[in-house]
BAMI-812755 format. One record per residue (C-alpha): residue number from 1; x, y, z. Coordinates in Angstrom, 2 decimals. Example, Ala and Ser with C-alpha at 12.3 -4.5 7.8 and 13.67 -1.06 7.14 Angstrom:
BEGIN
+-----+---------+---------+---------+
| num |       u |       v |       w |
+-----+---------+---------+---------+
|   1 |   12.30 |   -4.50 |    7.80 |
|   2 |   13.67 |   -1.06 |    7.14 |
+-----+---------+---------+---------+
// end
This chain:
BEGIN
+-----+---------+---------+---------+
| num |       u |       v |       w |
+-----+---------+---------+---------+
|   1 |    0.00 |    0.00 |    0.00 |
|   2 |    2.87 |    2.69 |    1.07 |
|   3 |    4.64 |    1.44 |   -2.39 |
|   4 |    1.29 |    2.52 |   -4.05 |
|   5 |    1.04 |    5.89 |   -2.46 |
|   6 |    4.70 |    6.82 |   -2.71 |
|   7 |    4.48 |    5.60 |   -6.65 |
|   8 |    1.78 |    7.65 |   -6.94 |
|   9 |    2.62 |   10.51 |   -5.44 |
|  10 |    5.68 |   10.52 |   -7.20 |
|  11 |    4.50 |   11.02 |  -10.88 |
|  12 |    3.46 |   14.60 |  -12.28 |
|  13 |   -0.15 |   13.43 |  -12.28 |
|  14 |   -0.15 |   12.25 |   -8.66 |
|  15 |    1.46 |   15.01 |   -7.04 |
|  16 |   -1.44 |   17.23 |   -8.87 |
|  17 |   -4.41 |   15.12 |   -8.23 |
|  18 |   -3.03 |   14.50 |   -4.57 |
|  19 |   -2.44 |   18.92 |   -4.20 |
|  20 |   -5.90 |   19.09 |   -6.00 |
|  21 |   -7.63 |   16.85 |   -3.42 |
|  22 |   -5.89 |   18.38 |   -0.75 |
|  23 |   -7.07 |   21.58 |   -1.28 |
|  24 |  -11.08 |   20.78 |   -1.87 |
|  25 |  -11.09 |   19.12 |    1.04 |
|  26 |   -9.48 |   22.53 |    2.52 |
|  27 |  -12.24 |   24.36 |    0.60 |
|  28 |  -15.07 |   22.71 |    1.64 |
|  29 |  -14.01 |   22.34 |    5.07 |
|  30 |  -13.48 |   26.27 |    5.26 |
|  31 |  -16.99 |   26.33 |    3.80 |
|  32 |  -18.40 |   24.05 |    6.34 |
|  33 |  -17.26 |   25.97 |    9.34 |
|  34 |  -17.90 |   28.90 |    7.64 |
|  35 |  -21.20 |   28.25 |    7.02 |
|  36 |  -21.92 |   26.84 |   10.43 |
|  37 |  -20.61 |   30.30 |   11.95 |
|  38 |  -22.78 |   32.52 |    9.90 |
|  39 |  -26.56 |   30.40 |   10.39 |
|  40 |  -24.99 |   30.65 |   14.45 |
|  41 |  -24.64 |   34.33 |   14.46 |
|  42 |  -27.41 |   34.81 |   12.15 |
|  43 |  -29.48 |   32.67 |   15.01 |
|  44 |  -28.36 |   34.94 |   17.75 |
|  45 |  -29.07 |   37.98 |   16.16 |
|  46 |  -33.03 |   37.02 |   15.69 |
|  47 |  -32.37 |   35.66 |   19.44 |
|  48 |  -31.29 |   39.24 |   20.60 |
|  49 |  -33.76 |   40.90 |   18.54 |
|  50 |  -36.48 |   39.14 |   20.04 |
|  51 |  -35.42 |   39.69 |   23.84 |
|  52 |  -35.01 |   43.72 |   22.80 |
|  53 |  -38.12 |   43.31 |   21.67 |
|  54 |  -39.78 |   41.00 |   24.81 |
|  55 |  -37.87 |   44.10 |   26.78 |
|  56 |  -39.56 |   46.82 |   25.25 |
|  57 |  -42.96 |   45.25 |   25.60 |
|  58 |  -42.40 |   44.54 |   29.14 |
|  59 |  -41.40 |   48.72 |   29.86 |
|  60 |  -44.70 |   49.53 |   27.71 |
|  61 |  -46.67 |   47.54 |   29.98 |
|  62 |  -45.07 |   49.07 |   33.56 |
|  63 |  -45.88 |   52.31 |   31.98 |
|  64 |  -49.36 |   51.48 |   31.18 |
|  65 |  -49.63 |   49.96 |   34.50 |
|  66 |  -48.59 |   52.93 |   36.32 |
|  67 |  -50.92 |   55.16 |   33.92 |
|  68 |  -54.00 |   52.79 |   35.01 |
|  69 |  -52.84 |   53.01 |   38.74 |
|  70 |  -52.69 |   56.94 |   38.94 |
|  71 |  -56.19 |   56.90 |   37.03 |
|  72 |  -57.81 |   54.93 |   39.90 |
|  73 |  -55.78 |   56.58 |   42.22 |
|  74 |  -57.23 |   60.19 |   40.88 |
|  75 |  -61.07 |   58.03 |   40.53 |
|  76 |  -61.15 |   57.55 |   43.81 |
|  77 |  -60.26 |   61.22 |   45.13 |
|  78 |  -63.81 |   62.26 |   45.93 |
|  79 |  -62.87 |   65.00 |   43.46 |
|  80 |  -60.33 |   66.65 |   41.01 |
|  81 |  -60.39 |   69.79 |   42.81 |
|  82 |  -57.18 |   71.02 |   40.10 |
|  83 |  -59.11 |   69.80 |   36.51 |
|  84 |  -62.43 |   70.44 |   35.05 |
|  85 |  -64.20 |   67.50 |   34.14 |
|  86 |  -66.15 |   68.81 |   31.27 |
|  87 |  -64.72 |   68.20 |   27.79 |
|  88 |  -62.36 |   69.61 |   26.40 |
|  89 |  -60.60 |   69.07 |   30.07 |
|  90 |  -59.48 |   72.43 |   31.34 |
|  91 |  -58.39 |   74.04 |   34.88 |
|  92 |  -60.69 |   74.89 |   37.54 |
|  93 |  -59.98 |   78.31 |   39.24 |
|  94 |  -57.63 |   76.28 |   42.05 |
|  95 |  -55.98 |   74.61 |   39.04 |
|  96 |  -54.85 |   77.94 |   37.53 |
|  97 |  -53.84 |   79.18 |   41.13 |
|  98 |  -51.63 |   76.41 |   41.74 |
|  99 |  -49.76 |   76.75 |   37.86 |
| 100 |  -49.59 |   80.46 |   38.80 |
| 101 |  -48.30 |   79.91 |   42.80 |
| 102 |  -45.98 |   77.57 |   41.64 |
| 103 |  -45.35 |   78.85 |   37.98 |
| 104 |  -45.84 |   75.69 |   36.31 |
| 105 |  -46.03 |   77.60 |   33.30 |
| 106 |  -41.76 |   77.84 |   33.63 |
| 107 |  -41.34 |   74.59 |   33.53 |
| 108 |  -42.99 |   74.11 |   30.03 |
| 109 |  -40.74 |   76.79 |   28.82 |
| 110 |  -37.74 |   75.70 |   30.68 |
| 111 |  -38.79 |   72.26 |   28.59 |
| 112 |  -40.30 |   72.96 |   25.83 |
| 113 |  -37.56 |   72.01 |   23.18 |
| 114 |  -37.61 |   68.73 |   24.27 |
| 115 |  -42.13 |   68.54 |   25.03 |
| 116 |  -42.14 |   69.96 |   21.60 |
| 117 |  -39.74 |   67.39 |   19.98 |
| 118 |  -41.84 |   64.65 |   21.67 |
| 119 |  -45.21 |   65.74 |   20.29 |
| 120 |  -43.90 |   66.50 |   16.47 |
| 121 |  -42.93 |   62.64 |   16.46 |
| 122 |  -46.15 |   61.77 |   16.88 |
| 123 |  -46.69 |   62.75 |   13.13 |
| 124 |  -50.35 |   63.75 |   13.46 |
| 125 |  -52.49 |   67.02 |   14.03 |
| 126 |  -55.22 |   65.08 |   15.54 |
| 127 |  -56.12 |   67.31 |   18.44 |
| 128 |  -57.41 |   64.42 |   20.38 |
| 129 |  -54.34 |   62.01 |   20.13 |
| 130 |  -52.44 |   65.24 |   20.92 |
| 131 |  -54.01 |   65.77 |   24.14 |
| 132 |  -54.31 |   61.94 |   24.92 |
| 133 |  -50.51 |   61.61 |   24.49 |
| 134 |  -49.27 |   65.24 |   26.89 |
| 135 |  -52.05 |   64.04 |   29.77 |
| 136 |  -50.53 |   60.29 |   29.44 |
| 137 |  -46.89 |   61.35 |   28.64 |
| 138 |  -47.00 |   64.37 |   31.67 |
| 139 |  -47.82 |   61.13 |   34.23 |
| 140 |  -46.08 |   57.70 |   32.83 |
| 141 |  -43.43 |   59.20 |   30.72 |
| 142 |  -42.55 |   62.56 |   32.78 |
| 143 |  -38.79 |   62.35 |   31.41 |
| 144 |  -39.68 |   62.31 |   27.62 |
| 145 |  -41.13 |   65.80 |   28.68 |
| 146 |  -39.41 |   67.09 |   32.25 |
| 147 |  -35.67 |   67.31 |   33.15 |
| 148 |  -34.86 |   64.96 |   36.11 |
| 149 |  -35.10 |   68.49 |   38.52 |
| 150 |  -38.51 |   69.74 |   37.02 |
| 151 |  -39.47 |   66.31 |   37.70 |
| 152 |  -38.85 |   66.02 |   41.65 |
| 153 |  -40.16 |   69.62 |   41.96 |
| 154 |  -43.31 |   67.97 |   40.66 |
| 155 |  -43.15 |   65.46 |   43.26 |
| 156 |  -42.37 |   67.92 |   45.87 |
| 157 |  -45.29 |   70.08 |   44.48 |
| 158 |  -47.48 |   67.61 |   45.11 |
| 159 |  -46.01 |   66.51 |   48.48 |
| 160 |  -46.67 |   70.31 |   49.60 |
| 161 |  -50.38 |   70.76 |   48.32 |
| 162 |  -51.45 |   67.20 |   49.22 |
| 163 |  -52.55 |   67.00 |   45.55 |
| 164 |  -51.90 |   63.75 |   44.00 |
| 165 |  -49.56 |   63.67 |   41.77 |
| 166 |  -51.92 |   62.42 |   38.95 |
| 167 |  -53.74 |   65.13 |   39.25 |
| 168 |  -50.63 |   67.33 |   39.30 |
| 169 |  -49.49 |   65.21 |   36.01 |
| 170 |  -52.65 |   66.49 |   34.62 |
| 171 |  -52.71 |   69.68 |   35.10 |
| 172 |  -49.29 |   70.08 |   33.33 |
| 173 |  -50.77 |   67.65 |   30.18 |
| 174 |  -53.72 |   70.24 |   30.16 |
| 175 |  -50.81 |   73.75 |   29.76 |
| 176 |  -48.53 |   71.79 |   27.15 |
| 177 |  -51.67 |   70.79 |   25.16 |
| 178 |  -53.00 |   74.00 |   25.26 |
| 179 |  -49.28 |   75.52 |   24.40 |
| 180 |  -49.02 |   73.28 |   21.35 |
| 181 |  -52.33 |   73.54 |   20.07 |
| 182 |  -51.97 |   77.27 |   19.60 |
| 183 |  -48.75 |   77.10 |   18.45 |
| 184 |  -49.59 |   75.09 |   15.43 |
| 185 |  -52.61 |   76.63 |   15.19 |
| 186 |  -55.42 |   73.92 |   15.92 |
| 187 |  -58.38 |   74.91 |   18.12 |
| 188 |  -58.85 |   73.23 |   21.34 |
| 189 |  -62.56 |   72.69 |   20.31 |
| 190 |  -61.58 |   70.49 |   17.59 |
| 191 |  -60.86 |   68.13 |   20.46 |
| 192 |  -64.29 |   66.69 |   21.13 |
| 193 |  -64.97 |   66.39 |   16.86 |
| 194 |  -61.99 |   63.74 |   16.91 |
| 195 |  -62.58 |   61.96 |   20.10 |
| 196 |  -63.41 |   58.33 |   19.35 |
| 197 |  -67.43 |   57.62 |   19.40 |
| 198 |  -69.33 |   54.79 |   20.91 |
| 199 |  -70.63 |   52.81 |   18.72 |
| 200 |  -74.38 |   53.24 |   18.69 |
+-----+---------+---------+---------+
// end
């Protein structure tokens, strides 16, 4: 057998075939692994799409959480002493004394680069979805709107009057929906013609 091989290998034609075979067997086993690595990383990357995703959902659904908490919370105050009830939502007389004793209005401006940026990415004019978003945002998402500060003097606001924070929340939603809508020129009446209608 080893008189085979070394006769073999020692003609022209040998040598080649034996080189030739030598290196598909290279080339396919550079394919093979290669192959294998690519489907593997390929694999992890749907892997670590899908637990960015699973992540995401899960901070939607703490914010939505907290959102339906401060809503009962605010349902069972007796009363909103700090929002009218009547639509479109505006500020009772003690609402508007506590933006102007604690000139809430300054922290819109102070903010309102970054309130503004937040409400021009939701792409729409709908004056509805506009105030849906600033009275959710002002509560659950405070930081898309507030600097960290603004957002503890909220707190401490609402520590002070007794008012809960919800309502507080609310009141601020109510003065940056009010600030956008009349800065893009859509009338806070148009509210109630776009709210969503039971169906009959």
């Amino acid at each position: 057998m080893w008189d085979f091989l070394k006769t073999v290998l020692g003609s022209p034609t040998g040598s080649f075939a034996f080189v030739g075979g030598l290196l598909a067997l290279s080339w396919w086993l550079v394919h093979s692994i290669t192959k294998f690595i690519t489907e593997y990383s390929i694999k992890q990357g749907l892997f670590n799409k899908q637990m960015d995703k699973t992540e995401s959902d899960i901070a939607q659904i703490k914010e939505d959480i907290a959102f339906l908490k401060g809503s009962f919370g605010a349902a069972i105050e007796i009363k909103d002493t700090l929002v009218k009830k009547k639509s479109p939502i505006s500020l009772t007389d003690l609402g508007l004394q506590l933006v102007a004793e604690h000139n809430l209005d300054g922290i819109i401006v102070d903010n309102w680069l970054k309130i503004n940026t937040a409400i021009q990415n939701l792409k729409t004019n709908n004056p509805y979805d506009i105030q849906e978003f600033c009275l959710e945002s002002a509560f659950v998402r405070a930081n898309i709107f507030f600097s960290d500060k603004d957002i503890d003097r909220l707190k401490r606001i609402s520590y002070q009057t007794g008012a809960p924070l919800f309502s507080i929340a609310r009141v601020m939603g109510i003065l940056i929906r009010d600030r956008y809508l009349k800065e893009n020129g859509i009338d806070i009446g148009e509210i109630d013609q776009h709210a969503p209608r039971p169906d009959n």
